[in-house]
mmCIF file of the N, C-alpha and C atoms, coordinates in Angstrom:
data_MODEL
# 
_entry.id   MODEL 
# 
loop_
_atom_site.group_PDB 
_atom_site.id 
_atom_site.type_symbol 
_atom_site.label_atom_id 
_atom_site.label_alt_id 
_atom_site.label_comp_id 
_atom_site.label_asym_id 
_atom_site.label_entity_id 
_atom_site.label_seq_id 
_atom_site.pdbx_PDB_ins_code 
_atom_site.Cartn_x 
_atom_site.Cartn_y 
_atom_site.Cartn_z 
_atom_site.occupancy 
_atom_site.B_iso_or_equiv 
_atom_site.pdbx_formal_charge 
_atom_site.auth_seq_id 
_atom_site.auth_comp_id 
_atom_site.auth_asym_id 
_atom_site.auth_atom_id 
_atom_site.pdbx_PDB_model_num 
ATOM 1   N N  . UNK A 1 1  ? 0.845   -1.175 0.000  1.00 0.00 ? 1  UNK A N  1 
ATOM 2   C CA . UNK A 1 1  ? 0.000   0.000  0.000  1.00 0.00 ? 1  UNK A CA 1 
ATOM 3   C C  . UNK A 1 1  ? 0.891   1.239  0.000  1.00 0.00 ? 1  UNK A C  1 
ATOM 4   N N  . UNK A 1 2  ? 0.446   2.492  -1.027 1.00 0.00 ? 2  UNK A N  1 
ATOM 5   C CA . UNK A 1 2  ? 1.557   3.588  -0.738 1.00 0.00 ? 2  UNK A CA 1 
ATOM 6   C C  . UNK A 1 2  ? 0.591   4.346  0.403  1.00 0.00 ? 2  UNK A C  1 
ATOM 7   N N  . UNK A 1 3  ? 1.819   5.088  0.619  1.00 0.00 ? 3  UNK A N  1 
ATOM 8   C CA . UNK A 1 3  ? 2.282   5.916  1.662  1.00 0.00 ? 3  UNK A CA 1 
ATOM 9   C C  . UNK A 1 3  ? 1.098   7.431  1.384  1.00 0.00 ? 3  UNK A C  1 
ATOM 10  N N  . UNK A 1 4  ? 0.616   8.080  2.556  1.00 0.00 ? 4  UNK A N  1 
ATOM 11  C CA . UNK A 1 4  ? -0.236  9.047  2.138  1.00 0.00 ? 4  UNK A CA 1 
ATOM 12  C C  . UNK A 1 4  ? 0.620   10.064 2.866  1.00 0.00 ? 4  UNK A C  1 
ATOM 13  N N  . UNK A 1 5  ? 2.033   10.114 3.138  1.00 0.00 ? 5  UNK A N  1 
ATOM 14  C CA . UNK A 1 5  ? 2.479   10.851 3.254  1.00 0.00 ? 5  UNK A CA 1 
ATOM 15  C C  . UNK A 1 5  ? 3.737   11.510 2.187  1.00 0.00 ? 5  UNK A C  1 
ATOM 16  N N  . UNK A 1 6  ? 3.772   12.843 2.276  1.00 0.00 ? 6  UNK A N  1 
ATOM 17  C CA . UNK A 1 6  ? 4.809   13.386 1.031  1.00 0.00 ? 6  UNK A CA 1 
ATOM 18  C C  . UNK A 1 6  ? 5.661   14.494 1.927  1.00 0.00 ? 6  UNK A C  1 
ATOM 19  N N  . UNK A 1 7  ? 7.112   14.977 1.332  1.00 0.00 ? 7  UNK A N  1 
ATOM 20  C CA . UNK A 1 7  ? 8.018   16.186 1.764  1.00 0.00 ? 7  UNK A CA 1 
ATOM 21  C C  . UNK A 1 7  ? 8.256   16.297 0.181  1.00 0.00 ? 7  UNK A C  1 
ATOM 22  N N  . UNK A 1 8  ? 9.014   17.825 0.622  1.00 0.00 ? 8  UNK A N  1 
ATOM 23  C CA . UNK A 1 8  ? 9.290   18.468 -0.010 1.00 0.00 ? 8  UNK A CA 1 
ATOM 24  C C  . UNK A 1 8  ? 10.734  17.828 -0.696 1.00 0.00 ? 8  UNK A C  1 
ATOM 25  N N  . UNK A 1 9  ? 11.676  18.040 -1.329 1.00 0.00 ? 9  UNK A N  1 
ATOM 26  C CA . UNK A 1 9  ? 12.901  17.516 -1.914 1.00 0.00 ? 9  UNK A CA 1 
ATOM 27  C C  . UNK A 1 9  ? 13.153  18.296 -3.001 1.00 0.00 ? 9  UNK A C  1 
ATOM 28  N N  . UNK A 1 10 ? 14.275  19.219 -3.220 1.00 0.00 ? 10 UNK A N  1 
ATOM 29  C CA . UNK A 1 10 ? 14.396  19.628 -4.606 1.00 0.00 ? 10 UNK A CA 1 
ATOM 30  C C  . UNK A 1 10 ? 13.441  20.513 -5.130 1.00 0.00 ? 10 UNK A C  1 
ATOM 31  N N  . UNK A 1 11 ? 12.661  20.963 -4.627 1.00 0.00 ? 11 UNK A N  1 
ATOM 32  C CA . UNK A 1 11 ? 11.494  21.836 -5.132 1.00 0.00 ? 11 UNK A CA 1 
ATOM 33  C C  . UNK A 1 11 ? 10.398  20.772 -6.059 1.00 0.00 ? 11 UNK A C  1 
ATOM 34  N N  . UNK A 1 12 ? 10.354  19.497 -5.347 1.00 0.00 ? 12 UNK A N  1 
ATOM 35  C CA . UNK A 1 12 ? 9.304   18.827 -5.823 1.00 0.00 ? 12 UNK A CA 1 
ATOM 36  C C  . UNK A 1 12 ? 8.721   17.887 -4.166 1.00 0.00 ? 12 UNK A C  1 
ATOM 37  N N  . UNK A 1 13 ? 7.637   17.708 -4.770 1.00 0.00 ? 13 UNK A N  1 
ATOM 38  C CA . UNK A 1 13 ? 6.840   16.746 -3.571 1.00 0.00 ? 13 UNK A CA 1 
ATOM 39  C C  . UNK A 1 13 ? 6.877   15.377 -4.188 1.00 0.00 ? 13 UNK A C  1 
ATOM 40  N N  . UNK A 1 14 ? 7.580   15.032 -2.931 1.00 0.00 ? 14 UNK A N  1 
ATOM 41  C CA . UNK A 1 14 ? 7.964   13.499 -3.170 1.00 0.00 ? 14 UNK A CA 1 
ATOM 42  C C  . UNK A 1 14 ? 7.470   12.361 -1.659 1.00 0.00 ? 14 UNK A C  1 
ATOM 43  N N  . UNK A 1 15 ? 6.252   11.567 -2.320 1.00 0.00 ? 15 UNK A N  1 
ATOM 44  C CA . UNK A 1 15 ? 6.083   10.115 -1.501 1.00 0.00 ? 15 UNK A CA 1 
ATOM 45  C C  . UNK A 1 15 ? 7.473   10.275 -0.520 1.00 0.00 ? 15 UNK A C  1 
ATOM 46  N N  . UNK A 1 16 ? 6.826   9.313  0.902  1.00 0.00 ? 16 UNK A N  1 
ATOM 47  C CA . UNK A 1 16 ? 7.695   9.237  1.683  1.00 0.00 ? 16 UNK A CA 1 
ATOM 48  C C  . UNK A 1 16 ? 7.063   7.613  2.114  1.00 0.00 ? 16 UNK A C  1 
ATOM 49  N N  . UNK A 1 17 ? 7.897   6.833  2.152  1.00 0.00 ? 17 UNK A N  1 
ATOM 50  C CA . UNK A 1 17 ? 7.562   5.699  3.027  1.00 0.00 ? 17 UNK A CA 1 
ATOM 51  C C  . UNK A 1 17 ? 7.453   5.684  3.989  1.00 0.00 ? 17 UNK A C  1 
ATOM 52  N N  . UNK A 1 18 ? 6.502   4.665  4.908  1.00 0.00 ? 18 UNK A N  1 
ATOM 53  C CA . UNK A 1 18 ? 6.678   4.742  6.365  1.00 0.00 ? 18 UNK A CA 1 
ATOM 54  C C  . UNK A 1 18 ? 7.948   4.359  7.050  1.00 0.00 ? 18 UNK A C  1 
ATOM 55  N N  . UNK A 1 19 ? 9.006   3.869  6.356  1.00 0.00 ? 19 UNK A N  1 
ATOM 56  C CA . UNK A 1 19 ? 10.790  3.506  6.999  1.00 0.00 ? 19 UNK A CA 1 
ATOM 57  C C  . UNK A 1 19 ? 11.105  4.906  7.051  1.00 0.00 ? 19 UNK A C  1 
ATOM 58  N N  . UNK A 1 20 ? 10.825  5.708  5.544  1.00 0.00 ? 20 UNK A N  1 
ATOM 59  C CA . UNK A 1 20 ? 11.652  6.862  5.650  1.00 0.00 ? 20 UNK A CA 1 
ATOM 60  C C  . UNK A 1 20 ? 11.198  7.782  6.378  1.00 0.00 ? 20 UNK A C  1 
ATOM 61  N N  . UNK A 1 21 ? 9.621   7.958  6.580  1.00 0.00 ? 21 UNK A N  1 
ATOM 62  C CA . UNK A 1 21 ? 9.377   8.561  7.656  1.00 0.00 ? 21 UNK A CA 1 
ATOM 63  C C  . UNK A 1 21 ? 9.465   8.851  8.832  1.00 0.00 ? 21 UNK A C  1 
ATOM 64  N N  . UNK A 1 22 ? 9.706   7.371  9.466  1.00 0.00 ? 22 UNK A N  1 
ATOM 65  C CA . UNK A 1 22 ? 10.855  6.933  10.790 1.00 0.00 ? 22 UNK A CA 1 
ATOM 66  C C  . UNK A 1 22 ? 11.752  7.293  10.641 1.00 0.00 ? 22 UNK A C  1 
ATOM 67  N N  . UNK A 1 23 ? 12.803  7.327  9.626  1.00 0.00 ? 23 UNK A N  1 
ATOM 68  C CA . UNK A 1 23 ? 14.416  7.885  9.993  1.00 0.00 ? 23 UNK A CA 1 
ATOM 69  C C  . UNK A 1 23 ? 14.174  8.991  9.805  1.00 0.00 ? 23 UNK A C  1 
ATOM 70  N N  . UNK A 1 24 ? 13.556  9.687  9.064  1.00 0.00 ? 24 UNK A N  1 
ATOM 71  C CA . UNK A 1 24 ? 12.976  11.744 9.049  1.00 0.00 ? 24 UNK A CA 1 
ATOM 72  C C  . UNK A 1 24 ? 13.070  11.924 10.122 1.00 0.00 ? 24 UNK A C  1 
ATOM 73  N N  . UNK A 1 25 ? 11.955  11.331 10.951 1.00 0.00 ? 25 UNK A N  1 
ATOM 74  C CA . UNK A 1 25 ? 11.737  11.500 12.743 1.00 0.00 ? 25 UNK A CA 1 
ATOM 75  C C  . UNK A 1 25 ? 12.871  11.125 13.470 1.00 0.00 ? 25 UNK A C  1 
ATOM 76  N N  . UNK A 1 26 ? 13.427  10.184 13.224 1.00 0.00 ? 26 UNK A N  1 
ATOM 77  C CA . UNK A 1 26 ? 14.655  9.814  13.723 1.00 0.00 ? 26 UNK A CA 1 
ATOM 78  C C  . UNK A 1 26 ? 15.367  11.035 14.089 1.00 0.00 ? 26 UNK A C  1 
ATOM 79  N N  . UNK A 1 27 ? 16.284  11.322 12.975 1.00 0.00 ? 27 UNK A N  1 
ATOM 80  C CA . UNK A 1 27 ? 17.132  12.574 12.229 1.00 0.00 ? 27 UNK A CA 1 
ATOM 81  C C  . UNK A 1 27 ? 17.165  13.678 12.817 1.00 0.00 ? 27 UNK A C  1 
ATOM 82  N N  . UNK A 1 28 ? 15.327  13.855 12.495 1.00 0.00 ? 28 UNK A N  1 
ATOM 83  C CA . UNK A 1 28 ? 15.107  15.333 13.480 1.00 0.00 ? 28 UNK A CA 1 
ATOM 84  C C  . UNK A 1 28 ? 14.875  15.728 14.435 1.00 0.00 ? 28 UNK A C  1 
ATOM 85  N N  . UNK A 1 29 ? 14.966  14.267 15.728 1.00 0.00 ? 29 UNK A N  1 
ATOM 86  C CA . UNK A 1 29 ? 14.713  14.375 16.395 1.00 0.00 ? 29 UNK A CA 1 
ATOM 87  C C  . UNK A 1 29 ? 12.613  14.797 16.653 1.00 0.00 ? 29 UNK A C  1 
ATOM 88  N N  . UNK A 1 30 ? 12.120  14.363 16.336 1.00 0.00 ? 30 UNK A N  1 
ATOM 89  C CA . UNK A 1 30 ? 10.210  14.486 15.690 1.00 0.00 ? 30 UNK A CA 1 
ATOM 90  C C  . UNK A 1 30 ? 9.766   12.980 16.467 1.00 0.00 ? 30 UNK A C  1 
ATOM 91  N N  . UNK A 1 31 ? 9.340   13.195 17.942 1.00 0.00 ? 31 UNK A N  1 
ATOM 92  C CA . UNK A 1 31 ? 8.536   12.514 17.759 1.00 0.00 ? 31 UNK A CA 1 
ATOM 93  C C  . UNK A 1 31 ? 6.668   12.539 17.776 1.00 0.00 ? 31 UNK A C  1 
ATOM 94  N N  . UNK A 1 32 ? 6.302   11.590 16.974 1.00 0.00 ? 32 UNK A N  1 
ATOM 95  C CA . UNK A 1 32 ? 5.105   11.737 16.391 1.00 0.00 ? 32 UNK A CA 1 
ATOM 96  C C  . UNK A 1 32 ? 3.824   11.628 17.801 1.00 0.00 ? 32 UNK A C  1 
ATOM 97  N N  . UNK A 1 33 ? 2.730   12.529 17.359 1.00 0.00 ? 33 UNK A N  1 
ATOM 98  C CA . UNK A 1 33 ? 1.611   11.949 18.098 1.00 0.00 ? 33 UNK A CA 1 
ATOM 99  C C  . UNK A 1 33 ? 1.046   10.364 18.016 1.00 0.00 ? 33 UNK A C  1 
ATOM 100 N N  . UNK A 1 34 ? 0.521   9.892  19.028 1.00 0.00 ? 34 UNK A N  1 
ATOM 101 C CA . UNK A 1 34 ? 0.105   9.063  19.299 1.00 0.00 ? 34 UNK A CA 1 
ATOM 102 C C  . UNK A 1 34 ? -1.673  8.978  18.061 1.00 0.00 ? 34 UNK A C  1 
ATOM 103 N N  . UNK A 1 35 ? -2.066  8.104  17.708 1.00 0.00 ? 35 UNK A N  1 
ATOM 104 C CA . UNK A 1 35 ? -3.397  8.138  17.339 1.00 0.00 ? 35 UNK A CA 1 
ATOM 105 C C  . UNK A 1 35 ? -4.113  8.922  17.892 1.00 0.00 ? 35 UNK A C  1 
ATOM 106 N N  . UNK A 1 36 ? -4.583  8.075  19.262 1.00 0.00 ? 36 UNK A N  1 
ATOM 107 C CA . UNK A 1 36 ? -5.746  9.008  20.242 1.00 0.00 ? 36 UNK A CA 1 
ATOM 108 C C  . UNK A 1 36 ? -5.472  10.861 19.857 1.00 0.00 ? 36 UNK A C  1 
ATOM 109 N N  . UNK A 1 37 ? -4.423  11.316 20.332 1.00 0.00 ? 37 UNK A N  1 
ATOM 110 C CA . UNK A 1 37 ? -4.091  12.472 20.337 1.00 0.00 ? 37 UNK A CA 1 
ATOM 111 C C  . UNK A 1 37 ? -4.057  13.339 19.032 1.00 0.00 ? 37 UNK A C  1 
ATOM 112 N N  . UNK A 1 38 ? -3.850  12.450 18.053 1.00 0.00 ? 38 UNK A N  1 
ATOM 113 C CA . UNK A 1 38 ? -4.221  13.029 16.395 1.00 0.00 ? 38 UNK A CA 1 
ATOM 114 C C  . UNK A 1 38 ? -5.152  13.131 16.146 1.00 0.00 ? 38 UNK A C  1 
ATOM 115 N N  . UNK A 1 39 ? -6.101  11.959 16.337 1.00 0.00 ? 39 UNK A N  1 
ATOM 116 C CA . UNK A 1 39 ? -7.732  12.152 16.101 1.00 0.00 ? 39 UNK A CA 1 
ATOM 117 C C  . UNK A 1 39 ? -8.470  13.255 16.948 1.00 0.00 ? 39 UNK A C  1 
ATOM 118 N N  . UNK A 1 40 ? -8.349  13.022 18.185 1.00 0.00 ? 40 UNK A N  1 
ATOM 119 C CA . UNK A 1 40 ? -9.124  14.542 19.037 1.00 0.00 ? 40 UNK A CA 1 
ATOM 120 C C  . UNK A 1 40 ? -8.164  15.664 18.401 1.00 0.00 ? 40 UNK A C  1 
ATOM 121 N N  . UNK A 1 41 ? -7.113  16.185 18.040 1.00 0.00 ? 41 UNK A N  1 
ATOM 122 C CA . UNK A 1 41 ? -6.565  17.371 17.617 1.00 0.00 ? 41 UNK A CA 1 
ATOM 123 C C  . UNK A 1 41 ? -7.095  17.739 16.083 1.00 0.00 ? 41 UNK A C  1 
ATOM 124 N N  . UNK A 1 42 ? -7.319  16.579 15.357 1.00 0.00 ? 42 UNK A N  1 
ATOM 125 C CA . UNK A 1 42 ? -8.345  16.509 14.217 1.00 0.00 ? 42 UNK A CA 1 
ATOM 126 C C  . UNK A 1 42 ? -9.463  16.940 14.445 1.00 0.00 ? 42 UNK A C  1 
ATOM 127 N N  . UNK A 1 43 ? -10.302 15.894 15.494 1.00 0.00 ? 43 UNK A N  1 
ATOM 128 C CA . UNK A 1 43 ? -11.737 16.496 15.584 1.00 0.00 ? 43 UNK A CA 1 
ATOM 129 C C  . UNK A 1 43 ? -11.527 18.300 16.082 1.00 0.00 ? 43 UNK A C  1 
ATOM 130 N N  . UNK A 1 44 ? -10.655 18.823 17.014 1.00 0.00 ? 44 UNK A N  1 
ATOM 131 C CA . UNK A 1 44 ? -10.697 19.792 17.279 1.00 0.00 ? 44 UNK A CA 1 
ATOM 132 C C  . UNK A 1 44 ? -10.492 21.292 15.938 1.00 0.00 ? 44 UNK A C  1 
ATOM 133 N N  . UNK A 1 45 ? -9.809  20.553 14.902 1.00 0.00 ? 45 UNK A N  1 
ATOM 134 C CA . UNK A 1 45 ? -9.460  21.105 13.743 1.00 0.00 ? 45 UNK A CA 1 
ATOM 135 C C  . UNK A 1 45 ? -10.836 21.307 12.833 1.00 0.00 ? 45 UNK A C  1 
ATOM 136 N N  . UNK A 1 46 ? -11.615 20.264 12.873 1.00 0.00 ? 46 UNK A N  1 
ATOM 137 C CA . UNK A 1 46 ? -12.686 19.982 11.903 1.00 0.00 ? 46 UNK A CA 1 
ATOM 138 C C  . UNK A 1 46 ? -13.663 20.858 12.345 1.00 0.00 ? 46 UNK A C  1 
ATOM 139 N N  . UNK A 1 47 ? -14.002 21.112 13.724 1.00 0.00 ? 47 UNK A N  1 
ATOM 140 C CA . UNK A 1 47 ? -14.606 21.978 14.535 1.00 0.00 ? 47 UNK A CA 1 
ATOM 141 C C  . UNK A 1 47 ? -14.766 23.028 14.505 1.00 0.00 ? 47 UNK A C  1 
ATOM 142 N N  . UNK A 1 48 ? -13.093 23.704 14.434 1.00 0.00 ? 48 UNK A N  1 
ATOM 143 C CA . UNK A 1 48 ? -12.433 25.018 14.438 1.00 0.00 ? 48 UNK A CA 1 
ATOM 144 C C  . UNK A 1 48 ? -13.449 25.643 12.691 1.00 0.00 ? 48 UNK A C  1 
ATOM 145 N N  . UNK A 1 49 ? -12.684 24.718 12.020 1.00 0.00 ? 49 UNK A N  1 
ATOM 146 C CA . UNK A 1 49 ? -13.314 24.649 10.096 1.00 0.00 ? 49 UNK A CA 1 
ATOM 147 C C  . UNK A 1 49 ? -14.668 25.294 10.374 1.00 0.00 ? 49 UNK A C  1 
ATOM 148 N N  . UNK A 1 50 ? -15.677 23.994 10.807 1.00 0.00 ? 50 UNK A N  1 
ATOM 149 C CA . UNK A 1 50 ? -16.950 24.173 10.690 1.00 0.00 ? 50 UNK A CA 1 
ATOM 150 C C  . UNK A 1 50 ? -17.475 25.731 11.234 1.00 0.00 ? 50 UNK A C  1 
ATOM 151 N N  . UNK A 1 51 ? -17.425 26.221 12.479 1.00 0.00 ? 51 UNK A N  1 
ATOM 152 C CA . UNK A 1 51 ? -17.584 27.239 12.867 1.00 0.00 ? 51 UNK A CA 1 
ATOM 153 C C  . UNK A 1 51 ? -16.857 28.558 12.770 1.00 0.00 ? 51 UNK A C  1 
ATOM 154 N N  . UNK A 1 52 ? -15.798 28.279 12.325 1.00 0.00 ? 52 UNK A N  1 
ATOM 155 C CA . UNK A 1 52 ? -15.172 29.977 12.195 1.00 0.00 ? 52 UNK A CA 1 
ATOM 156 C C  . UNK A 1 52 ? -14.664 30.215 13.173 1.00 0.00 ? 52 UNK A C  1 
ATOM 157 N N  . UNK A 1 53 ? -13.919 29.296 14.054 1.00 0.00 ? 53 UNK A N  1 
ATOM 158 C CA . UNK A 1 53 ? -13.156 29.693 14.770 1.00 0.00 ? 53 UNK A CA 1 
ATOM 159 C C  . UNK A 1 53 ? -11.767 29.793 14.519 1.00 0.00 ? 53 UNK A C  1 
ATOM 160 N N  . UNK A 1 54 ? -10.993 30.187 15.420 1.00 0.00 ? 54 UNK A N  1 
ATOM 161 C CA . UNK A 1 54 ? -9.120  30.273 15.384 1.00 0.00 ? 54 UNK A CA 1 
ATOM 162 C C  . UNK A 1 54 ? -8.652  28.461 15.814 1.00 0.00 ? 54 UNK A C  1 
ATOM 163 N N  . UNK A 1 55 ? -7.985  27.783 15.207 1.00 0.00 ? 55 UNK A N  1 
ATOM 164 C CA . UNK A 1 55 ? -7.576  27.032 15.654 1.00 0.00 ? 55 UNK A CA 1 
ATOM 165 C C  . UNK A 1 55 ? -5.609  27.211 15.567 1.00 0.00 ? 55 UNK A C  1 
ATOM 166 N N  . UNK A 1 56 ? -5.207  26.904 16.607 1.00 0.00 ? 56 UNK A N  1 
ATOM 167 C CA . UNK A 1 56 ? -4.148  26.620 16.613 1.00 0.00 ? 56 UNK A CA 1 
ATOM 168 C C  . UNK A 1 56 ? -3.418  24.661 17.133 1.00 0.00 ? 56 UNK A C  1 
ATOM 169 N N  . UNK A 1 57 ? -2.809  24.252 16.235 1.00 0.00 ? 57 UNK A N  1 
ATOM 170 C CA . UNK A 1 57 ? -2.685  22.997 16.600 1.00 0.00 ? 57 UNK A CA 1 
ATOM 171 C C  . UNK A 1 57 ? -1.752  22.590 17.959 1.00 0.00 ? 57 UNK A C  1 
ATOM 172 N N  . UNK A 1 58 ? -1.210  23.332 17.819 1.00 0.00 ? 58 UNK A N  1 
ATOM 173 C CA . UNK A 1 58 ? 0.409   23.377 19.300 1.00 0.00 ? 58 UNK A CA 1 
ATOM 174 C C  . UNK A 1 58 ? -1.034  23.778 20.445 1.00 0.00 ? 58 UNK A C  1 
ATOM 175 N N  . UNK A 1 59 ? -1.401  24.714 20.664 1.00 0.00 ? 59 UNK A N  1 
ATOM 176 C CA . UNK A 1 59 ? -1.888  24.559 21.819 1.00 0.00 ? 59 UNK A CA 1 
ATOM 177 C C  . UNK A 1 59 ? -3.209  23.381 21.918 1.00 0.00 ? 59 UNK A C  1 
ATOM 178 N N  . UNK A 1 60 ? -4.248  22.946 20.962 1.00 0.00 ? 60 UNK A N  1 
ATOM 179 C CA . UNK A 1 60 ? -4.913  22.131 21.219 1.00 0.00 ? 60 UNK A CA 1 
ATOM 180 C C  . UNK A 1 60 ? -4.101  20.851 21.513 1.00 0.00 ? 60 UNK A C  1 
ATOM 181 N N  . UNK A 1 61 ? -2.666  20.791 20.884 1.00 0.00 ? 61 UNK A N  1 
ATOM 182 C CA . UNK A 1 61 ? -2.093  19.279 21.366 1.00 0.00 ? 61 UNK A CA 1 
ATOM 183 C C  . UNK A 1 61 ? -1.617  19.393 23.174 1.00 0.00 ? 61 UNK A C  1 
ATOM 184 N N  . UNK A 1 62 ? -1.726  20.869 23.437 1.00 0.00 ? 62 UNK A N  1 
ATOM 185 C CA . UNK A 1 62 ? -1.587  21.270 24.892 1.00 0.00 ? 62 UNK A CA 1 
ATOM 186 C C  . UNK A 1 62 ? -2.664  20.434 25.652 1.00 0.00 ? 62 UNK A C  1 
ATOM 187 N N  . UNK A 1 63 ? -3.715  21.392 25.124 1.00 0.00 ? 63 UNK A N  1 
ATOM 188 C CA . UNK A 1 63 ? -4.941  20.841 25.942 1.00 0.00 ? 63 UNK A CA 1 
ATOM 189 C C  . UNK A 1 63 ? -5.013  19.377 25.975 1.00 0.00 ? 63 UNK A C  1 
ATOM 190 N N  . UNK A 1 64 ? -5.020  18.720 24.799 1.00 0.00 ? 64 UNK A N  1 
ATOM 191 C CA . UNK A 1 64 ? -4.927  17.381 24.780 1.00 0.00 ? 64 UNK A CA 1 
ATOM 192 C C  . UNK A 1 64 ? -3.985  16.805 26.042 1.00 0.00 ? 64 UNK A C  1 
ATOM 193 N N  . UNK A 1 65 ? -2.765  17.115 25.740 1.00 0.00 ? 65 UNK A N  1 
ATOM 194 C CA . UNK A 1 65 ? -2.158  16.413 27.653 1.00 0.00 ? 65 UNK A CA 1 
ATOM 195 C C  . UNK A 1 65 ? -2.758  17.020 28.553 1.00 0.00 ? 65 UNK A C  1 
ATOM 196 N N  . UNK A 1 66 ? -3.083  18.164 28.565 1.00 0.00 ? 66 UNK A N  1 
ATOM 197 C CA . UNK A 1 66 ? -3.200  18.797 30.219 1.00 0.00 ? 66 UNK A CA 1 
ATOM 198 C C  . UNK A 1 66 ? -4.782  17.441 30.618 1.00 0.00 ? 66 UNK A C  1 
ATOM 199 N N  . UNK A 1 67 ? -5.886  17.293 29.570 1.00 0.00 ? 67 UNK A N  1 
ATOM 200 C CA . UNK A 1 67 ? -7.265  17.386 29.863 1.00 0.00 ? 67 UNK A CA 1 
ATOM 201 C C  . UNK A 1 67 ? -6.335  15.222 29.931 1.00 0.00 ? 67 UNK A C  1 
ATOM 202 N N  . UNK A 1 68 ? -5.740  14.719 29.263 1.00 0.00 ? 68 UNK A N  1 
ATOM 203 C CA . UNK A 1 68 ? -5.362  13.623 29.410 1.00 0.00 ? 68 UNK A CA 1 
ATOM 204 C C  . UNK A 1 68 ? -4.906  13.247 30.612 1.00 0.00 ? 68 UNK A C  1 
ATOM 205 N N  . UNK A 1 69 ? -4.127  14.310 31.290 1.00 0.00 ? 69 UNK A N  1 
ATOM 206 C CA . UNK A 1 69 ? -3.195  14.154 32.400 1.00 0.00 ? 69 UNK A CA 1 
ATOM 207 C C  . UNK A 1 69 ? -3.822  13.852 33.913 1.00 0.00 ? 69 UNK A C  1 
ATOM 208 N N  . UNK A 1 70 ? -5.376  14.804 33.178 1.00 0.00 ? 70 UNK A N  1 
ATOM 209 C CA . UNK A 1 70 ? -6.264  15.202 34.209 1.00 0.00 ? 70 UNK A CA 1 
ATOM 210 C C  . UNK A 1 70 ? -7.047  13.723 34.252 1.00 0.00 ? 70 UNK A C  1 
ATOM 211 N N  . UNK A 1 71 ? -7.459  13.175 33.015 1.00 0.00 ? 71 UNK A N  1 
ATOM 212 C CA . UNK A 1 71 ? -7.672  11.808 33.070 1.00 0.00 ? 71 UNK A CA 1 
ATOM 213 C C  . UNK A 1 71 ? -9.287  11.949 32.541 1.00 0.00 ? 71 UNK A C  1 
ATOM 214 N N  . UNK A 1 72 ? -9.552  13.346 32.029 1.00 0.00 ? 72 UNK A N  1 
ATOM 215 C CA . UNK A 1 72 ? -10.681 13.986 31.702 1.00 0.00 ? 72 UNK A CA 1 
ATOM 216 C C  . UNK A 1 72 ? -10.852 12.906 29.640 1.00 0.00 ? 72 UNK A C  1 
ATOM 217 N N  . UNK A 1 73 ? -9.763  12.356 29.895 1.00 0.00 ? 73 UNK A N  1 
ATOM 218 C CA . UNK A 1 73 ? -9.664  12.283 28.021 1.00 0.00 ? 73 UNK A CA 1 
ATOM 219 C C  . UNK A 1 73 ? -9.475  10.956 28.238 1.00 0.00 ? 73 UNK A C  1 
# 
């Protein structure tokens, strides 16, 4: 199955495998969200869309630990 992820390279967008995506993260030191935490930062995104609000992703991935931590999530 390909990959639904792409970077940049050369001034073209180029497929990334999920190996190479691991050593990207590797490299750059990136590590990735968890599922749970992508999907609620999604739903919180889709939300933001629908209504016209401001979304920012860095702080909803905030809220996401603080409201997790709290055990609220």
């Amino acid at each position: 199955m390909d990959s639904d992820k792409f970077c940049f390279t050369a001034n073209s967008l180029v497929r990334v495998s999920a190996e190479k995506e691991a050593a990207l993260n590797k490299r750059d030191g990136i590590v990735p969200w968890d599922d749970a935490k992508t999907a609620w930062v999604n739903a919180r995104f889709k939300y933001a869309l629908e209504h016209g609000t401001d979304f920012c992703q860095f702080e909803a991935g905030e809220e996401y630990d603080r409201l997790h931590a709290q055990g609220k999530i």
